[in-house]
C-alpha positions in Angstrom: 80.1 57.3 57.6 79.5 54.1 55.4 82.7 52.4 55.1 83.5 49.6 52.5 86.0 46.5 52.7 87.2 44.8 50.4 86.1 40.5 49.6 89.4 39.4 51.0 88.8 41.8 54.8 84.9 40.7 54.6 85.7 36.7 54.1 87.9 37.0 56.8 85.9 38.3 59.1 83.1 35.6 58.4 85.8 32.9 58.8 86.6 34.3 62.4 82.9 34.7 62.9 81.8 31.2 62.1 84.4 29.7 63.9 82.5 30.5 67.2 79.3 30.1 66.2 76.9 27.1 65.5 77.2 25.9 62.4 74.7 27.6 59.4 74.1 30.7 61.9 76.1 33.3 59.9 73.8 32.2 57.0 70.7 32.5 59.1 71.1 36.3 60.1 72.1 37.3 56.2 68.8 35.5 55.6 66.6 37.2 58.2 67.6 40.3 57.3 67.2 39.6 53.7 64.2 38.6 54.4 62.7 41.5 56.3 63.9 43.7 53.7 61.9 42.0 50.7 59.0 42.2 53.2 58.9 45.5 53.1 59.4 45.9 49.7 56.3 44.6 49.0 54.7 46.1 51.8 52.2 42.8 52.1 53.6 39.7 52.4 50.6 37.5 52.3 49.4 36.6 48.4 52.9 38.3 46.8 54.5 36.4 44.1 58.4 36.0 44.6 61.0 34.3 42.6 64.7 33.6 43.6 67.1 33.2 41.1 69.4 30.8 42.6 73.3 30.7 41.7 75.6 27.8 43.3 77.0 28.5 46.9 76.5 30.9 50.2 74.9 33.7 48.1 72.1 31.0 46.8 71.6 29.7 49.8 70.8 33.1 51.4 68.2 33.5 48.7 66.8 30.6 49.5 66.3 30.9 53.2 65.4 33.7 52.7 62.6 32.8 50.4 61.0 29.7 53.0 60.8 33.0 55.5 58.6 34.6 52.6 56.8 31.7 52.5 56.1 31.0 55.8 54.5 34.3 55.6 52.1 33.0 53.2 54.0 34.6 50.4 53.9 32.5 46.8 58.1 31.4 46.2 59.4 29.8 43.2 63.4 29.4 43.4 64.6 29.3 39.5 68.1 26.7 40.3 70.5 28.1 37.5 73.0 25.2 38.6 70.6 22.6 39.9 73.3 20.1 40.8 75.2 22.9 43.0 72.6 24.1 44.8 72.6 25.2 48.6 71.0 21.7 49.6 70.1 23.0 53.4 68.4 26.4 51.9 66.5 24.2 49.3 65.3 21.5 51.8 64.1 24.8 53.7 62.1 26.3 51.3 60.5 23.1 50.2 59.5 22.5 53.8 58.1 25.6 53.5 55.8 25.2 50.9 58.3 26.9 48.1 58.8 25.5 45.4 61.8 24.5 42.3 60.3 26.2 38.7 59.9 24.0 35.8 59.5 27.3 33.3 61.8 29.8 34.4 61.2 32.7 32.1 57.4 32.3 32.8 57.8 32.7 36.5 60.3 35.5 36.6 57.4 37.0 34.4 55.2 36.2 37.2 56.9 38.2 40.4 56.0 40.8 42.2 59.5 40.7 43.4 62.9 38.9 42.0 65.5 38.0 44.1 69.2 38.2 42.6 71.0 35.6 44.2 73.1 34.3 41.1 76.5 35.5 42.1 78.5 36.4 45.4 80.7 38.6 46.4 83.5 36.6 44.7 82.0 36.3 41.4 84.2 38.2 38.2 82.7 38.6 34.9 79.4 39.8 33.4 76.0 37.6 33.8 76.6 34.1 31.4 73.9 34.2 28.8 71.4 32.1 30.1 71.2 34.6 33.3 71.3 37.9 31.3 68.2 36.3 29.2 66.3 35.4 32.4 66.3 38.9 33.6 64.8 40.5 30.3 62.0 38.3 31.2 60.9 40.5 34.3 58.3 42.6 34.1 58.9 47.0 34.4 56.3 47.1 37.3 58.4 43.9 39.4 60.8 44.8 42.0 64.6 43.2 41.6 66.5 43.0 45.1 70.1 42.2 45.2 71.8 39.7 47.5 74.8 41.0 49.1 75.9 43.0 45.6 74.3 42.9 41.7 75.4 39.3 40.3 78.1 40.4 37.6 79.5 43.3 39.2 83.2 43.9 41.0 82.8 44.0 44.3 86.2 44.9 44.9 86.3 47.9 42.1 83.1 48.8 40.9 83.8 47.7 37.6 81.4 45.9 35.0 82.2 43.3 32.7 79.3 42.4 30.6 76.1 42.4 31.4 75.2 42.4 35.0 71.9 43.5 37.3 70.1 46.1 37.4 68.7 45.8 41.3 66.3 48.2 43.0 67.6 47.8 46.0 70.7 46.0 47.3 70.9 44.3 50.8 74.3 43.8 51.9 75.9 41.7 55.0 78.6 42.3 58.2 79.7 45.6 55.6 79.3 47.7 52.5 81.9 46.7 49.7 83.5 49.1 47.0 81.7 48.5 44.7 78.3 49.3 45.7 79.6 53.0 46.3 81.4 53.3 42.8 79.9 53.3 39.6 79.2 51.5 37.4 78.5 49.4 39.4 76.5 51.5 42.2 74.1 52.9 39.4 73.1 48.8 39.4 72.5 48.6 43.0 70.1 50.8 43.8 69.2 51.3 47.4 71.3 50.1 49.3 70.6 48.2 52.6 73.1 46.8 55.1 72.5 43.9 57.4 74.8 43.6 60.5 75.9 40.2 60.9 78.4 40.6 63.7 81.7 40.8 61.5 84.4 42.1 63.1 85.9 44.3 60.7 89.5 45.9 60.4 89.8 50.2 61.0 91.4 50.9 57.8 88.7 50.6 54.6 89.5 50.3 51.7 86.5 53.2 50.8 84.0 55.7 52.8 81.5 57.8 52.1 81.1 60.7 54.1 77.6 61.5 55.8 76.5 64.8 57.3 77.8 64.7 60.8 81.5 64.0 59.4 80.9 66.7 57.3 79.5 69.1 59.5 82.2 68.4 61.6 84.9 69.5 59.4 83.2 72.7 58.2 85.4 75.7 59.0 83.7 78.4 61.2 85.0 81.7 62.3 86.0 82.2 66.0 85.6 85.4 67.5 88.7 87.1 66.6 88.5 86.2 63.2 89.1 88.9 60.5 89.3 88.0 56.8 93.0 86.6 56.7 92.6 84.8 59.7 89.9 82.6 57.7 92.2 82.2 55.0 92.7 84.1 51.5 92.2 81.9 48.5 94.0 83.0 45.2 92.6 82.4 42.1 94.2 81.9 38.8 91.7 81.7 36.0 90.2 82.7 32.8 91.4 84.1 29.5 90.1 86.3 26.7 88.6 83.1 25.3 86.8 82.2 28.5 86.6 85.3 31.2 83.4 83.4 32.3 85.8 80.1 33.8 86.9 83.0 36.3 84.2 84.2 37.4 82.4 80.8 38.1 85.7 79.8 40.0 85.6 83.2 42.2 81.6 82.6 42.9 82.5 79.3 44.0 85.7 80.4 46.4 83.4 83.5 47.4 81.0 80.8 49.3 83.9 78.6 50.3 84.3 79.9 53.7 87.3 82.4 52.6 87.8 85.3 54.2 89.1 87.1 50.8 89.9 85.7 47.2 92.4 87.5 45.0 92.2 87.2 41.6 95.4 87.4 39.2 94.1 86.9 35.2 92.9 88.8 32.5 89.1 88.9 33.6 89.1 91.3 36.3 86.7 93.4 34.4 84.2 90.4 34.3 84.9 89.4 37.8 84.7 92.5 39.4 81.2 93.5 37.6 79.7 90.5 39.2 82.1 89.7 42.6 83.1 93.3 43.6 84.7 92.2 46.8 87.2 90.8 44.7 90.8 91.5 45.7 92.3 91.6 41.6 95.9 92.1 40.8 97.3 91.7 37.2 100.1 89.4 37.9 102.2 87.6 38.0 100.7 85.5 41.1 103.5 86.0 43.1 103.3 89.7 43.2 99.5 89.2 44.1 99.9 89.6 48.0 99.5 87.0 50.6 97.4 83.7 50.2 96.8 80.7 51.7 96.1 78.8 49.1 96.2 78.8 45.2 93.9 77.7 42.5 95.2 77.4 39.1 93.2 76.2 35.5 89.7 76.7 35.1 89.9 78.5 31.4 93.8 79.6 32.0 94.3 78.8 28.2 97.8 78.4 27.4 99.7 80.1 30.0 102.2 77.8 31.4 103.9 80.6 33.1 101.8 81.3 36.3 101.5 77.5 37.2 105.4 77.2 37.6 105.1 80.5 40.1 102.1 79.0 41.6 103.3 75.6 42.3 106.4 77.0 44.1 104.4 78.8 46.5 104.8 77.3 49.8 101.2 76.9 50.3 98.5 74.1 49.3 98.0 74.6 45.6 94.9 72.9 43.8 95.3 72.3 39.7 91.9 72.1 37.5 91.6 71.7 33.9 94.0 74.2 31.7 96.6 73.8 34.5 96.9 69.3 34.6 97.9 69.8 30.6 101.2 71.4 32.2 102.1 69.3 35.0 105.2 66.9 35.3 105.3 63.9 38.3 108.5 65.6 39.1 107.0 69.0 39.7 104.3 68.1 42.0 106.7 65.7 43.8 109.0 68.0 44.6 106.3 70.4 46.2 106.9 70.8 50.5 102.6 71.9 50.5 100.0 69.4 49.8 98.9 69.4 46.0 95.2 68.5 45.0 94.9 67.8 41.1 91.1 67.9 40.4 90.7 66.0 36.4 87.5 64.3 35.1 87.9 61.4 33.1 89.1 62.6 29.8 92.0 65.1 31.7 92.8 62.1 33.8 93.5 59.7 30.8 95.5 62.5 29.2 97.7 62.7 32.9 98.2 58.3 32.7 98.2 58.6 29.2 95.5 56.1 28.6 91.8 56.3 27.2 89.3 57.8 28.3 86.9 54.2 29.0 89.6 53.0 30.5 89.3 55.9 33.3 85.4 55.4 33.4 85.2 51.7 33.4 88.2 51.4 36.1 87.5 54.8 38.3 89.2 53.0 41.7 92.2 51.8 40.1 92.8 55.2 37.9 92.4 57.5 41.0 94.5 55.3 43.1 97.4 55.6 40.3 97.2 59.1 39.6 97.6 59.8 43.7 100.4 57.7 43.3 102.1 58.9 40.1 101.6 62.5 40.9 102.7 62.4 44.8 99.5 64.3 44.8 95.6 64.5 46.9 93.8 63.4 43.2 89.9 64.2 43.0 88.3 62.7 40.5 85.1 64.2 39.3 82.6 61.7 37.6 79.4 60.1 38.3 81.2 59.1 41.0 83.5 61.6 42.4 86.8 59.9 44.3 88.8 61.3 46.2 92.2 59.5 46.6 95.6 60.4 48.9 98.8 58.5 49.2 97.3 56.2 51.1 94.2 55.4 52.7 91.0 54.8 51.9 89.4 56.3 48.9 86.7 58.9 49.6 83.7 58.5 47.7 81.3 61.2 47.5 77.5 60.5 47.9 75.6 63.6 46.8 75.5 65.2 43.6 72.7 65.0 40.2 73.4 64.1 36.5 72.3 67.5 36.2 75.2 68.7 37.3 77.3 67.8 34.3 77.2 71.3 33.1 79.4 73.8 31.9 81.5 75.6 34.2 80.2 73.6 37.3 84.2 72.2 38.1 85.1 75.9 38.2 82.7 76.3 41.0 84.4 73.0 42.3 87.3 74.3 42.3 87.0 77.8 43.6 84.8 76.3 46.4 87.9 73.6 47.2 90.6 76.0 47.0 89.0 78.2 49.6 88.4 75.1 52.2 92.2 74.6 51.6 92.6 78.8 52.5 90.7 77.8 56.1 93.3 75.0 56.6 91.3 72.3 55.7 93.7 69.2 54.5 93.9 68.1 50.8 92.0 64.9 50.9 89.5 67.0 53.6 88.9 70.0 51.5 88.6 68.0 48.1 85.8 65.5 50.2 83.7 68.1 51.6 83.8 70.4 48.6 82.4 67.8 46.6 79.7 67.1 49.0 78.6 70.6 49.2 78.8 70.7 45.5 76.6 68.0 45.2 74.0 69.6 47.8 73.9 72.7 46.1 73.3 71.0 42.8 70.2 68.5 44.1 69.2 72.1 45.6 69.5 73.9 42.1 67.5 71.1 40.3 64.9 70.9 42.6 63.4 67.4 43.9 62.1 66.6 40.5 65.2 67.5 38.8 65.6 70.1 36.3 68.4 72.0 33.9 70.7 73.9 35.9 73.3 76.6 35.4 76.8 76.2 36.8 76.1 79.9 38.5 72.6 78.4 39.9 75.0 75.8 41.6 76.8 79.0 42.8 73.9 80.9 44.1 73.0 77.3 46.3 76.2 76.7 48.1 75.1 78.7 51.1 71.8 77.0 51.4 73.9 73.4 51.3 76.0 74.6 54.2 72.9 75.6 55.7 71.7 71.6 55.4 74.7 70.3 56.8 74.8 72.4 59.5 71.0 71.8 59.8 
């Protein structure tokens, strides 16, 4: 699992660190590892032209440590100073003595790398890039490589957010632990590949985000035992679809079909269209509660403007997740009053209308928003994105890892959703279910798009959701 603190956990840590060891150490192993990173990079040292662009403090002296190591390697090192007076005078001296050198024409020798080294801001810095920055980095070239120190100088590390301009890096190499930031966009689309250097921070249990891998994934995977029969693994009940949009339905069923259910009931006008393609299907005209027994409801995808079902839905005594049609209904005092875990499942635009707020406020601030719709709704909050978040009551925030911008497609959060509600049917948790359905999602869509990438369907997603189980169990 890569888990991310936030600047206040990580700067304690390196304060408890550095008080038992010799004095410049800490600095030395960000530096080293730095170092070997940009070395590979390159892939040959010797005769490679690097440039650091040098900011006051820690994060410029790491660059420039990490630069004499370059050059003692017989790599060619010119550190741009973009505060010459503040400089890191012990990383300087070192990369003098090593035969680097100070520029005297910056934008000609960021032209000239092979590589650029983005040491301009730490981990502390807010704001965009100041001007004379930004304007250094249109000077390098497309075919040079720009590695990040510790984060892209002019993004949050804390948040993820971007004000102003800030790098674009090819690769990030982080220190003692990965910070929020790198893992949410905007700011992760800036960061590239990410590295992380262990430094020998102790660091506290609780994050403040993680990022599931395989193994936790795998892991929390329902499987049938034995004895299982179809309502041991759990029924999933699925409210969807209208005359307007019978297709929401079926893309919601596919999705709870390959969820791991052992049965999915359908109440909604589109039984025709899902029985044609799903005929497994258990449909019932309504209302929900005269359906039979679930263990677990999902309520939205096309639903129109029938308000009715959600109020039946939502006083089911079972975990209930809400998806598009269904969050234009919902009250704080509804959900709160629920006894089952709720998950609410917006993207950006269905999320501003829930805070009441705009929709670049959502994108720009994705942490914060998820955090305060958790909080407002007393709900398990997923929200779907670039970066899809998952957020409880408290905790950290789950950030999911997998996933293609081709999946912004029509009808591919129905699949979401059918595919979540059914992990809630096998007894998955909110915040466990919405986490591993995204991740699966994200699987199947790479799958669907192929390793070049291509258009996909929302069904193709569908179709691929076995074969994504298949690679986690794999």
């Amino acid at each position: 699992m890569r888990t991310a603190y936030s600047v206040e956990s990580v700067r304690a840590a390196e304060r408890e660190l550095m008080a038992r060891l010799p004095e410049g150490a800490l600095m030395q192993r960000a530096a080293a590892g730095l170092a070997v990173a940009c070395g590979e990079l390159l892939g040959r040292v010797y005769g490679s032209r690097v440039t650091l662009l040098v900011g006051s403090g820690d994060n410029g002296g790491d660059a420039l440590y990490a630069g004499a190591r370059l050059a003692r390697r017989g790599a060619g090192v010119v550190a741009v100073l973009l505060s010459p007076e503040r400089a890191h005078q012990g990383g300087l001296a070192a990369l003098r003595a090593a035969g680097g050198r100070v520029s005297g024409d910056a934008r000609r020798d960021v032209a000239w790398a092979d590589l650029v080294v983005d040491g301009i801001v730490g981990i502390g810095g807010k704001g965009g890039l100041r001007p004379a920055a930004a304007q250094l980095l249109g000077a390098v070239r497309e075919s040079a490589m720009v590695v990040a120190v510790d984060l892209p100088s002019g993004v949050d590390a804390d948040s993820g957010e971007v004000a102003g301009d800030a790098v674009y890096a090819d690769a990030t190499v982080t220190f003692g632990a990965y910070k929020p930031g790198l893992l949410i966009d905007p700011a992760r689309e800036r960061a590239g590949a990410l590295r992380l250097v262990d430094i020998g921070l102790e660091l506290p249990r609780d994050a403040e985000a993680e990022a599931l891998q395989h193994a936790e994934v795998a892991e929390l995977l329902p499987r049938p035992a034995a004895e299982s029969d179809k309502y041991r693994r759990g029924v999933v009940g699925v409210v969807a679809g209208s005359a307007r949009y019978p297709g929401a339905a079926v893309l919601a069923v596919a999705g709870a079909l390959r969820g791991g259910a052992g049965a999915v009931r359908y109440v909604g006008p589109a039984a025709d269209a899902v029985l044609a393609r799903f005929p497994e299907t258990l449909v019932h005209a309504g209302p929900p509660d005269k359906a039979g027994r679930v263990q677990s409801w999902v309520i939205g995808p096309g639903m129109g403007d029938e308000s009715a079902a959600l109020e039946e839905v939502l006083a089911a005594d079972v975990p209930v997740l809400v998806d598009a049609d269904g969050l234009r209904f919902l009250t704080p005092e509804r959900v709160r009053g629920r006894t089952a875990g709720t998950l609410l499942t917006p993207h950006a635009g269905e999320a501003a209308a829930l805070l009441g707020r705009a929709r670049e406020d959502i994108e720009t601030a994705r942490l914060k928003s998820v955090r305060e719709l958790a909080g407002h709704y007393g709900a398990t909050v997923l929200l779907k994105g670039s970066t899809t978040l998952v957020a409880g009551a408290a905790g950290p925030v789950r950030v999911n890892p997998t996933g293609t911008s081709w999946l912004a497609t029509a009808g591919s959060g129905d699949v979401l959703s059918g595919l979540t509600g059914s992990l809630l049917a096998a007894g998955l948790p909110p915040l466990d279910a919405a986490s591993v359905g995204a991740y699966l999602h994200g699987l199947a869509a790479r799958r669907a798009a192929g390793p070049r990438g291509a258009p996909i369907l929302a069904t193709e997603v569908a179709d691929c959701l076995g074969e994504a189980w298949r690679d986690v169990l794999d």
